[in-house]
C-alpha positions, -999 to 999 in steps of 0.1 A, spaced: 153 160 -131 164 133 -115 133 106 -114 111 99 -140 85 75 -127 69 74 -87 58 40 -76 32 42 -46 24 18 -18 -17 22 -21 -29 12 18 -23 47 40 2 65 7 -24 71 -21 -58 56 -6 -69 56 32 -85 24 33 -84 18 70 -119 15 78 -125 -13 49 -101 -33 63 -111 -26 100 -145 -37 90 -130 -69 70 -115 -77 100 -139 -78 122 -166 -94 98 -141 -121 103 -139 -121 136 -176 -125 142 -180 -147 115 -156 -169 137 -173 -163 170 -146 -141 177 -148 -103 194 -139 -73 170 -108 -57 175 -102 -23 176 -90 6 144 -61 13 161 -49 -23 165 -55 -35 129 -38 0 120 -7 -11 134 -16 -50 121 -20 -35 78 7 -38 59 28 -74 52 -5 -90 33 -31 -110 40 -15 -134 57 3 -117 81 -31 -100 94 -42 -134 102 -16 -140 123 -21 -105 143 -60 -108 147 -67 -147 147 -58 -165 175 -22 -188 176 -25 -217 161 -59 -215 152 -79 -243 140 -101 -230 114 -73 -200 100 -76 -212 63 -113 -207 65 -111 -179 80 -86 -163 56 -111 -175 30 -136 -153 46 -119 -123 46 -103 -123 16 -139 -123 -3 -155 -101 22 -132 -71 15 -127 -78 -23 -166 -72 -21 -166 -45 6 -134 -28 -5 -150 8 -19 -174 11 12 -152 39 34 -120 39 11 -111 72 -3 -76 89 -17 -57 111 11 -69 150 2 -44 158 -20 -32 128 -38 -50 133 -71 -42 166 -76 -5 152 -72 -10 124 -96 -27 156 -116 7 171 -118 29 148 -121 11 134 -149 17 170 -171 54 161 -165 59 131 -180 61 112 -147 53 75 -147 32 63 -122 21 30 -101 10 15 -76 27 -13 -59 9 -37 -28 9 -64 -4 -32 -63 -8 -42 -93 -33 -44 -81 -65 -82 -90 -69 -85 -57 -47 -58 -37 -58 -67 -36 -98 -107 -26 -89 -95 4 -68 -69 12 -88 -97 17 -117 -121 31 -97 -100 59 -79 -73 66 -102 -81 54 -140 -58 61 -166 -35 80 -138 -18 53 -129 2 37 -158 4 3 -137 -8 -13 -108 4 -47 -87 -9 -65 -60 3 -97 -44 -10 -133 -63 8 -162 -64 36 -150 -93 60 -130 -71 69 -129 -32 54 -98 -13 71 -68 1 97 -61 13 108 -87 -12 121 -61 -42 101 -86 -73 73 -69 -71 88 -35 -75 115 -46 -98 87 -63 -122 68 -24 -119 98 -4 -127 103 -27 -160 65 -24 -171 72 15 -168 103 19 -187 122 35 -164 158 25 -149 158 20 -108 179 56 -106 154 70 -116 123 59 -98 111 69 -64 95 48 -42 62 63 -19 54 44 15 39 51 52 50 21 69 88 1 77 78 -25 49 76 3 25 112 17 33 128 -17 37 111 -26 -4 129 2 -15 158 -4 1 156 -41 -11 152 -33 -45 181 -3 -51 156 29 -52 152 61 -32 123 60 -5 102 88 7 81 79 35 45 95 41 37 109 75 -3 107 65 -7 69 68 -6 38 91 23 44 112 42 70 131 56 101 122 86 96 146 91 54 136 92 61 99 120 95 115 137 68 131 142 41 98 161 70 83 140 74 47 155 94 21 126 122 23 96 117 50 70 142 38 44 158 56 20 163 20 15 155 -11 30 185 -24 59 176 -7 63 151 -29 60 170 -60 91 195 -48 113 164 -51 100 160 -93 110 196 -97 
């Protein structure tokens, strides 16, 4: 076999938590007399961190941004379980992997403060680890993050996969020396994640198993 450990991106790989953030958004927005924006924009706005998202749904240059960043980040730490729910499939995946031997985690541009909560509540002792972005390490597609996950599971880089949807996803692995398969189910594009030439782009999460086999 030739990986022994999986490492996930969570936001549209493992759970869909597009709504949550939709809503986080645009609790923001109209907490800062501002008009909601629409799922399909902050869709295509998920994925670099927090602070990237500012810049895509706040105006340029705009004068009350720290506050506003304030805002949302305790809104959705407190609102982050409302809507969000694993893709069908992903925990019978976890499920399998799990009876062979596969280390598991989860690694995320969300702040940790979010990622560790619905990593306990949706997963539990599936996942062996679980990293979101504070202050310690640089966020995707920087490779730390990852590089500090594949040393908390033991594993060399050979022989870890890395699971994404989006073009941060594929450039982190790339970044950081592992294999990538990108996920067709989540935030982006079927034929943009086609087009970054992944090492797998899977359709399921069965399809994801195959490659543990």
């Amino acid at each position: 076999m030739k990986y022994r450990a999986l490492i996930f991106d969570m936001d549209g790989t493992v759970l869909n938590t597009l709504e949550d953030l939709h809503d986080a958004v645009n609790a923001m927005r109209a907490h800062e007399g501002l008009s909601p924006l629409s799922l399909s924009y902050v869709r295509q706005s998920v994925g670099n961190g927090v602070g990237v998202l500012m810049d895509k749904t706040l105006p340029a240059d705009y004068a009350h941004r720290a506050e506003a960043e304030r805002f949302y980040r305790g809104y959705y730490e407190s609102h982050c379980l409302i809507k969000t729910a694993p893709y069908p499939g992903i925990l019978p995946l976890m499920d399998a992997l799990g009876q062979r031997g596969i280390a598991m985690a989860v690694v995320s541009n969300k702040q940790d403060a979010a990622v560790q909560p619905l990593k306990e509540h949706f997963f539990g002792n599936r996942l062996d680890y679980a990293l979101g972005t504070t202050d310690a390490l640089p966020r995707k597609p920087h490779p730390e993050m990852v590089w500090a996950c594949v040393e908390a599971l033991g594993v060399r880089r050979e022989q870890c996969l890395f699971a994404g949807d989006s073009e941060v996803d594929i450039a982190t692995a790339r970044n950081a020396g592992l294999d990538v398969a990108a996920v067709s189910w989540g935030f982006r594009d079927r034929g943009l994640l086609e087009s970054l030439k992944p090492d797998y782009l899977v359709d399921s999460p069965m399809e994801l198993l195959k490659l543990f086999e």
